[in-house]
N, C-alpha and C positions, 0 to 999 in steps of 0.2 A: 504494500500500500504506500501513498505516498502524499503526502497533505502538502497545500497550499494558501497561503495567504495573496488572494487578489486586491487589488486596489485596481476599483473603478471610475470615471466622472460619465455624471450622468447629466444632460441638459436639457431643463425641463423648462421650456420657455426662454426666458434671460437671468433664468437662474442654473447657475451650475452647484454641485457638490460631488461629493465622491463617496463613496462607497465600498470600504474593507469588507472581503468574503473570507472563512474558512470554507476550502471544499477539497477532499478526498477522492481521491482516485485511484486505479489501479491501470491506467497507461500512459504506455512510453513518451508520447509525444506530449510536451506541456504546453506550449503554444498552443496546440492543436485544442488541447482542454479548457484554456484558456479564453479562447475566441467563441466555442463552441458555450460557455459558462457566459459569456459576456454577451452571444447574441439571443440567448434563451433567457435574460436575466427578468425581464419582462413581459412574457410571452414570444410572438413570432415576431421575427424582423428582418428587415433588408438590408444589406451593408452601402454605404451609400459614402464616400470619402474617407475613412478609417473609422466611422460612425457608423453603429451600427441604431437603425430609426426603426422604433418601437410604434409609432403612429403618434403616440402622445407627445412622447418626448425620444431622445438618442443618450444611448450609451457607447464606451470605448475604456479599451480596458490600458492603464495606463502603467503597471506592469504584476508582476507578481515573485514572492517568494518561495523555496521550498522550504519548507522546516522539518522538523523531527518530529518524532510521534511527542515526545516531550513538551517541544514548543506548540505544536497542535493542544494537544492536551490543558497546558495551562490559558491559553489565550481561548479556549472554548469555556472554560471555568472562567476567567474574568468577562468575558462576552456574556456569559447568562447572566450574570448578574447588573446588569445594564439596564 
């Protein structure tokens, strides 16, 4: 297995923000999980300049880390508690 912390921005009108994911995986390619996690983050979308448009608003995934099961683990424990 092998965990990930994404960081997203998402723009929702003229407002932007960003959005840190935990998400687990079990393949090889992380890019590929990545884009695939970034273009489903909303339901269905089209990629449309490095943006991927959700109808409402667009997201783009601006990169992401691997970590440990360790580092997974503690950052989901401070994440619930949010």
């Amino acid at each position: 297995m092998r965990y990930l912390l994404i960081n997203l921005e998402v723009q929702d009108g003229e407002r932007r923000h960003q959005h840190r994911c935990l998400h687990m995986t079990k393949a090889k390619d992380l890019d590929f999980v990545v884009q695939r996690y970034v273009s489903t983050f909303w339901g269905y979308s089209t990629l449309d300049n490095g943006w991927w448009n959700y109808g409402e608003c667009m997201g783009r995934a601006i990169n992401y880390h691997e970590l440990t099961k360790q580092e997974y683990d503690r950052l989901t424990e401070l994440f619930s508690g949010l």
